[in-house]
N, C-alpha and C positions, 0 to 999 in steps of 0.2 A: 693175766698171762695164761694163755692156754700151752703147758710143757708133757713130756716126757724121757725118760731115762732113753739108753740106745736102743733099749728093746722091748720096751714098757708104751703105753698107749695115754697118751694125754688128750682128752674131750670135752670141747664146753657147751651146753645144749641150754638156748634158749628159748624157751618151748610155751613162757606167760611172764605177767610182769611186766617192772622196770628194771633194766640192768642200767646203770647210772654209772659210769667209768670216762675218766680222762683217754687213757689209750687201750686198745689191746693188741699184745703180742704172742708171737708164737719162736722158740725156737729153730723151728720149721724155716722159717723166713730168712734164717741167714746161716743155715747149717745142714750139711746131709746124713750128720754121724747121730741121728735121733732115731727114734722111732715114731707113730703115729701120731700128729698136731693137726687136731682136725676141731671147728667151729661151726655148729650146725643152728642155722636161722630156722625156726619152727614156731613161730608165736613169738608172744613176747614186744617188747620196746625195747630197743640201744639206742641209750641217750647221752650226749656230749655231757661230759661235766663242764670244767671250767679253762680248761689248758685249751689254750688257739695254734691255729695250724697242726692240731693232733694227726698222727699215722693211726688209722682203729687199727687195721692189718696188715702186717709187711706181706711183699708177693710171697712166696711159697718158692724155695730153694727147685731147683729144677733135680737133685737127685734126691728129693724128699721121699720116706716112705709112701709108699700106696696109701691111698684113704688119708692122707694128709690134704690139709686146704679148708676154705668156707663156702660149706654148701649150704642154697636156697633152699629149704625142702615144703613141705606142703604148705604149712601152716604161714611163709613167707618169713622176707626180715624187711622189719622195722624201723627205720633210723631217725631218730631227731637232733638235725646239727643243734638246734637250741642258741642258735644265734653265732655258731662257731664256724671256722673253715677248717673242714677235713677229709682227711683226704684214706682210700682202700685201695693198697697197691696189689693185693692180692684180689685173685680171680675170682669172681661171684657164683658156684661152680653151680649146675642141675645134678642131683644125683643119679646115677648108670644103674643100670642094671636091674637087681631084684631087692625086695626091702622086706625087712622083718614088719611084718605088722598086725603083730598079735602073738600072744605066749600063751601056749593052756598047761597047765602044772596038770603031770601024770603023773607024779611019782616024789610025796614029799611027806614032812609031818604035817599036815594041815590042819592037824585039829590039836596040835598043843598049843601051850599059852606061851608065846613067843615076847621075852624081853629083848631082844636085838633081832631086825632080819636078817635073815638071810643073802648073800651075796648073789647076784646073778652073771654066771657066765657063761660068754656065750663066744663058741670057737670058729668061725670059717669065713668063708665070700673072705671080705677086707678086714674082718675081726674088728669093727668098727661099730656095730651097733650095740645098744648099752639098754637096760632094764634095770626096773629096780622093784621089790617084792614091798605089796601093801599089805599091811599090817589089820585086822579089825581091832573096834576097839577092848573086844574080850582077850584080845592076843593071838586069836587065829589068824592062820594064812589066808589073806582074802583072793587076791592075785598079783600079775603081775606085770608092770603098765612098762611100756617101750617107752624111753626117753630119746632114743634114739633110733632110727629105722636102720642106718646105714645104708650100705649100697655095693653093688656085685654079686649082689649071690644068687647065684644059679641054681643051687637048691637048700633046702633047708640047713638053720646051722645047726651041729650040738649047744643046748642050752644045760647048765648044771646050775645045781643051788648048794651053795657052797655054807659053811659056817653056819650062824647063828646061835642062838642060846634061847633055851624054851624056863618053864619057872623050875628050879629048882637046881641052874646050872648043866642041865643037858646041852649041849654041843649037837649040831643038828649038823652031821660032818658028808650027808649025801641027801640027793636028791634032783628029779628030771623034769625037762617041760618037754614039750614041743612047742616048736617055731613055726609059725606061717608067713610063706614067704607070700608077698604080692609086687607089681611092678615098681619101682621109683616114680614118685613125683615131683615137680618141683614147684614152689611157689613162686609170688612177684616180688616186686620188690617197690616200698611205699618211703616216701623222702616226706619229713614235715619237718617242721621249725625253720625260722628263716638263717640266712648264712648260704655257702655251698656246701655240696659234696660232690667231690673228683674222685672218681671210679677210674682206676688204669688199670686192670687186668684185661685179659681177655673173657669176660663172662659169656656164661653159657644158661644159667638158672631163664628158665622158660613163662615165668607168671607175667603181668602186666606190672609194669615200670609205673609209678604213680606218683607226680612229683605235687604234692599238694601247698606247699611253698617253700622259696628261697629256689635255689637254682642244682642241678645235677650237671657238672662236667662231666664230660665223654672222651677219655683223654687213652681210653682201649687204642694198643695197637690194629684193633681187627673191631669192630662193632660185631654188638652181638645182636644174632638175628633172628634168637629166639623169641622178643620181647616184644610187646610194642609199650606205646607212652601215654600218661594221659595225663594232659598238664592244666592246671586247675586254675584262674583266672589269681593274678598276682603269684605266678609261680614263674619257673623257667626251664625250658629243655635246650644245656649249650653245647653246640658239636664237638667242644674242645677244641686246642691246637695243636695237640702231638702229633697227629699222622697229616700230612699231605696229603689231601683226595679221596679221603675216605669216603665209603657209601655207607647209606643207612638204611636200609630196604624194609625198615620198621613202618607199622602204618602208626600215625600219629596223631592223635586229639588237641588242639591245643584251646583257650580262652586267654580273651582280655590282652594286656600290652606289657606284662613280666614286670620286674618291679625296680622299682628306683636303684639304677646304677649310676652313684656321682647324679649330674642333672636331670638325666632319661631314665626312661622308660624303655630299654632297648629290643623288647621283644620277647612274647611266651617260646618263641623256639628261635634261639639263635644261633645261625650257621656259622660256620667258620673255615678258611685256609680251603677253598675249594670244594669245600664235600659236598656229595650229592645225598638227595631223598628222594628216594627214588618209591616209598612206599606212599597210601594215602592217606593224604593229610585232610583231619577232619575241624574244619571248626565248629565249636559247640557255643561259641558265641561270638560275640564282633572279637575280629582277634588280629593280632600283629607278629610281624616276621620281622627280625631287624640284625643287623652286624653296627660291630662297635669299631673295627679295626681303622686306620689312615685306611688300606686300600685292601680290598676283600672281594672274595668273589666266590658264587656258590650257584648249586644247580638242584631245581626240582623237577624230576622226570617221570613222578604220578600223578593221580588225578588230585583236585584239591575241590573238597565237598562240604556241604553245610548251609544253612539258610541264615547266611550273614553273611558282615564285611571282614575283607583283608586287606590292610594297610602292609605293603611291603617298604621300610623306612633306615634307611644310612644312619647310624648315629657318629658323628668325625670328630676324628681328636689328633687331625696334624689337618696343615693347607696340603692343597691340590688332590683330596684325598678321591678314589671311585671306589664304590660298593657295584656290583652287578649279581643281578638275580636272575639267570637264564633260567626259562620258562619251555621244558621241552617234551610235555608229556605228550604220546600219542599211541597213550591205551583207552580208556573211558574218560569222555571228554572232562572236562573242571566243570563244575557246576551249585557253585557258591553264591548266592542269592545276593549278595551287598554289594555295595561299590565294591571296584581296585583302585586304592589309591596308592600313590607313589611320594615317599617325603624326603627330606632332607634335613636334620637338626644337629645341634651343637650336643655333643660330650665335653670340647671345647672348644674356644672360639676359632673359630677356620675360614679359611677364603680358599676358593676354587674347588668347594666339594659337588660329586654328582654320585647322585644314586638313578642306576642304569637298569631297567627289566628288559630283559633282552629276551624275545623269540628263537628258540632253540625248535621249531615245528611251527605249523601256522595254528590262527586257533585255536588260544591258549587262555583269554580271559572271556568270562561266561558272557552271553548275550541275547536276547530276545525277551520275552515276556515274562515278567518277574522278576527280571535279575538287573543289577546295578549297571552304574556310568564308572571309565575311568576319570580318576581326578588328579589332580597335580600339584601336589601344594609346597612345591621348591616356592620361596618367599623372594630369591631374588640372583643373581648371575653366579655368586659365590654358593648358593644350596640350589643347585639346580636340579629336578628330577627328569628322567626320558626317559622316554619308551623309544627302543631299538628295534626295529620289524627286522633285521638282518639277514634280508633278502627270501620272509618269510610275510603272509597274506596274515592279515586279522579281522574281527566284524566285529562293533563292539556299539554298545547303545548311543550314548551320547561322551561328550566330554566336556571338563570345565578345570579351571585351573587358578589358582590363586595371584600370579602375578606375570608378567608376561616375562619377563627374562629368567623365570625358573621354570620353564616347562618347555621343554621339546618335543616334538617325535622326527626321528628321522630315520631312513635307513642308510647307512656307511656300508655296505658291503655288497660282492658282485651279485647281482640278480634284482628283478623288477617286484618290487612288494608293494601292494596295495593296501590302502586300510580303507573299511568299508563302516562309514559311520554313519547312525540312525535308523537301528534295527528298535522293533518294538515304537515303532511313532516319536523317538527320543527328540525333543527340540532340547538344543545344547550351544552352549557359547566358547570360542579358546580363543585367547588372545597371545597364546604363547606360539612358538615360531616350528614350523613343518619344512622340513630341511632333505634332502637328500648329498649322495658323494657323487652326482651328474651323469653322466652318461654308462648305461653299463653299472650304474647303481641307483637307479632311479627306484623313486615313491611316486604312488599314486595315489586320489583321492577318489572313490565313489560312495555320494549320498545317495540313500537309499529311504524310505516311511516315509512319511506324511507331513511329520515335523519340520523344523527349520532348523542349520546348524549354522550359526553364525561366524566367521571368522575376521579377526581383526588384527592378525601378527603380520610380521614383516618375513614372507614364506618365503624360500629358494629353491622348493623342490621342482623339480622340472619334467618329472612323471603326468599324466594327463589327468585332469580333475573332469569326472563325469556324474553330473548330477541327472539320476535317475529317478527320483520322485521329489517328494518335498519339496523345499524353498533352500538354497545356499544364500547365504547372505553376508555379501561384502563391505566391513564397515573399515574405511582408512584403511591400513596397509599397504601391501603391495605383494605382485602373484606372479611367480614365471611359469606356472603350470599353464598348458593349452586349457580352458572350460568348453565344456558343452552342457548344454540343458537339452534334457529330451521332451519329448512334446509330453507336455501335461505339469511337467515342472517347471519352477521357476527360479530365477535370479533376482536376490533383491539388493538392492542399492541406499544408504541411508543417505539424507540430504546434507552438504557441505560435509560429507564424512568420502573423499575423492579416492578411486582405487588406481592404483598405476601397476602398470603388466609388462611384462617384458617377455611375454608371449601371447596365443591369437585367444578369442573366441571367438566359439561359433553359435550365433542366437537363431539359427535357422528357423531350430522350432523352440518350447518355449514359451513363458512370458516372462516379462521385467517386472518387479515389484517395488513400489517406493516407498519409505520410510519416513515419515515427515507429510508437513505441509507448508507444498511449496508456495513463495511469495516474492522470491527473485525473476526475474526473464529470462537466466537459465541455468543451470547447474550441470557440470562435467561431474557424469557416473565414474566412467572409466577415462584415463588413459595408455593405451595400449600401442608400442610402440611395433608391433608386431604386425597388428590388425584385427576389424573385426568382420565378420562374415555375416550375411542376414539380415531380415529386415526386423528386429526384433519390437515387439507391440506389448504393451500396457496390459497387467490381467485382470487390474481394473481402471478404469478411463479417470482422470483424473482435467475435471474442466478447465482448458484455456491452456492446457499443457500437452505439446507432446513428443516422444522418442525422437528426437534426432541423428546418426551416427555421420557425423562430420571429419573421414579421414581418417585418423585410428582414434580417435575418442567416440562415447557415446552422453549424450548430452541430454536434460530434458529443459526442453525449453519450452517458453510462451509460444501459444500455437496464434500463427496469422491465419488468413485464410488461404493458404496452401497446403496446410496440414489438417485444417477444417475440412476442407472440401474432398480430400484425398482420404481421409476418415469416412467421410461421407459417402467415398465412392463417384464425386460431382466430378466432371470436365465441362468447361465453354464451348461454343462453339468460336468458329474459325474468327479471329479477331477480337474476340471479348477478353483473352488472356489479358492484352494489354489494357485495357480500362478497367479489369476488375476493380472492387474497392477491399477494404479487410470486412470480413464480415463484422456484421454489428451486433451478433448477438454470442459471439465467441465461441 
């Protein structure tokens, strides 16, 4: 318990060491009729004992003397929950102003043989900072060391030395220093041992925030923005839930996937109740972002960097639960080397959960050379993951997805978004379903590299799919989007694997690709109830077979010789049409 009388000055300074305490308290925290209760973090370890769910510090009465409260200062504070949950209702303060930091004795006995020190006092600023006079071990006065800096002062304070006793019962009843005053600094503040620690004041202490395991709630009416974080692979930085909407404009380190809550792993930084991060977030190794809540929802609106992956992951603990991670930074692009992947999993068992990344700006997951594929690993209709374009453009390598009813992309919302996939040569497979809200909310598809991107879901988007380089390749499904291939790209088609459309293509230019070796007399590519346009041609010949389009299908059939010869470039003359034969050598 850090106390004082009403007019008296109460200080706890821990400056090295272990200080090993169930709680601390202050008068301060629930009374204004005190005088100064003030806790100064400077070195040192504060470590939980054994009481759970401990207060270390009540907040600080709001008509508390000056210099009352627990300030950061250089040296930082320390905390080890030790496996406990506790909680600091009071503010984590930076110290203001001017600091004593340093005392040179002008004016003392200093060369008697001192059996008690001397007292040090010292009068001004906040009358807050404290010294204490070293003794040698002859009994001289050596000096004398600042345990405390304090804070406020504008110019020097009065220091006096008060008391002591030298050998023979001398009373050493005067004596002076001077103070040197220098700026306030404040330290960070470092969290270890597993368990949490919930922080609700409004802090302001300016070092780096260091959570090297177990978790730090963030339950500040206000975040403070002095700080930034750096969270250490099986640790956790969680937004808390006290404030609605808070921003966190801190930039932020995080590693690895936080540590085991109940069955998950829910994430080294977990957001919460809407708030935004708006600072940048750095990963320093493969790392995960995850909400725990039924339904949640959060926004990052900086850059997010580092030469690894990010898993952005739901973890659901009621049915029908949505997580959304809007994604809306448009200062320095994100440019995080790994996949993005998107997940779904159980805290407890659930049906109808989706976790949603949603485009809040176009151009929000990294893409081109070096850098990762989106991936999708919703397992099934009830853990669904999507990606939300909402009515915003994206370009992204490849994509691949774990089952086909848990992976979507679509965009629901007014405006025409495109997603542009197969940057960097990415050949990629989904089999999960590409969806728009129709007209006036339509998605679009442009392939783009060299690769192939195959698709095999049962798509409804009805934006235009334009294949600008590479191979798209239609296995089963079905397609209402218009295609077009431009010349030099192709369409490919697997064998008995039949696509149905319920809009056109155009094979103008183009070639068709086939998958398989064929051994039937003929196989429907497509069926398109719309139509196809073109006379679309083989981009490699394939003997005894060729492209058909009969009416809105497109077929590859056993060639006679009318597809022989028409291959060939041959016509009859007048009357030979009718007695041709099949050619005979196919």
């Amino acid at each position: 318990m850090v106390a004082s009388t009403a007019s008296g000055i109460g200080i706890g300074n821990l400056l090295g060491g272990t200080l090993l305490v169930n709680s601390v308290t202050s008068p301060a925290g629930t009374s204004t009729g005190v005088g100064i209760n003030q806790f100064n973090f400077n070195g040192g370890l504060l470590k939980a004992g054994t009481a759970a769910n401990a207060t270390f510090f009540p907040a600080i009465a709001a008509g508390a003397a000056p210099g009352s409260g627990v300030f950061v200062r250089s040296g930082g504070a320390n905390i080890d929950t030790s496996g406990q949950n506790l909680n600091i209702a009071a503010a984590l303060l930076a110290p203001a102003g001017g600091e004593v930091t340093g005392i040179t004795v002008t004016g003392a006995d200093t060369a008697g043989t001192f059996i008690t020190a001397p007292y040090v006092k010292i009068v001004g600023g906040n009358n807050d900072a404290t010294a204490i006079a070293k003794i040698n071990a002859d009994g001289s006065l050596d000096s004398l060391i600042v345990t405390n800096p304090g804070s406020g002062y504008a110019s020097a304070p009065t220091v006096t030395l008060v008391g002591g006793t030298v050998a023979g019962g001398t009373n050493i009843t005067t004596g002076t220093a001077t103070a040197t005053v220098g700026t306030s600094t404040s330290g960070g503040l470092t969290k270890s041992g597993t368990g949490y620690l919930t922080v609700s004041g409004n802090n302001t202490y300016s070092g780096v925030t260091t959570i090297s395991a177990g978790s730090i709630t963030l339950n500040s009416p206000t975040p403070n923005p002095n700080t930034s974080y750096v969270v250490s692979s099986g640790a956790q930085m969680y937004g808390g839930w006290a404030v609605t909407g808070a921003t966190f404009p801190n930039s932020i380190s995080i590693a690895g996937t936080g540590f085991a809550e109940g069955i998950v792993n829910v994430g080294a930084l977990r957001p919460s109740n809407n708030q935004t991060f708006s600072g940048t977030i750095t990963l320093t190794a493969a790392s995960q972002i995850g909400m725990i809540e039924t339904t949640a929802a959060c926004t990052f609106s900086g850059q997010i960097t580092g030469n690894f992956a990010l898993n952005i992951q739901g973890a659901f603990n009621g049915s029908s639960g949505t997580h959304t991670y809007t994604l809306a930074n448009t200062g320095t692009a994100s440019n995080y080397t790994g996949n993005t992947s998107i997940s779904a999993v159980d805290y407890a068992v659930v049906t109808g959960a989706k976790t949603i990344v949603r485009l809040g700006a176009s151009d929000q997951i990294p893409n081109g050379t070096g850098n990762g594929n989106l991936v999708f690993n919703g397992a099934n209709a009830d853990h669904q993951t999507i990606l939300e374009l909402n009515g915003f453009n994206e370009t992204i390598n490849g994509l691949s997805n774990t089952a086909a009813t848990g992976a979507i992309i679509r965009n629901t919302t007014t405006g025409a978004s495109i997603l542009t996939i197969g940057d960097a040569d990415a050949t990629s497979s989904f089999s999960g379903v590409i969806a728009d809200g129709g007209s006036g909310k339509t998605l679009g598809i442009s392939k783009i590299g060299s690769g192939t991107l195959t698709l095999s879901g049962l798509n409804t988007y009805i934006g235009a799919t334009t294949v600008n380089a590479g191979t798209l390749s239609l296995v089963g499904g079905s397609q209402a989007s218009q295609i077009t291939v431009a010349a030099g790209a192709s369409l490919a088609f697997t064998l008995n694997s039949s696509v149905s459309s319920s809009s056109t293509f155009n094979l103008t230019n183009g070639t068709i690709k086939i998958i398989g070796t064929p051994t039937l007399s003929s196989y429907t590519l497509i069926s398109s109830s719309a139509g196809i346009t073109g006379t679309p041609t083989l981009e490699t010949p394939i003997p005894g077979y060729a492209l058909q389009v009969s009416g809105n299908s497109l077929n590859l059939i056993q060639a006679g010789y009318d597809s022989w010869a028409a291959a060939k470039g041959l016509t009859g003359a007048p009357g030979f049409e009718a007695g041709k034969g099949a050619d005979p050598d196919g």
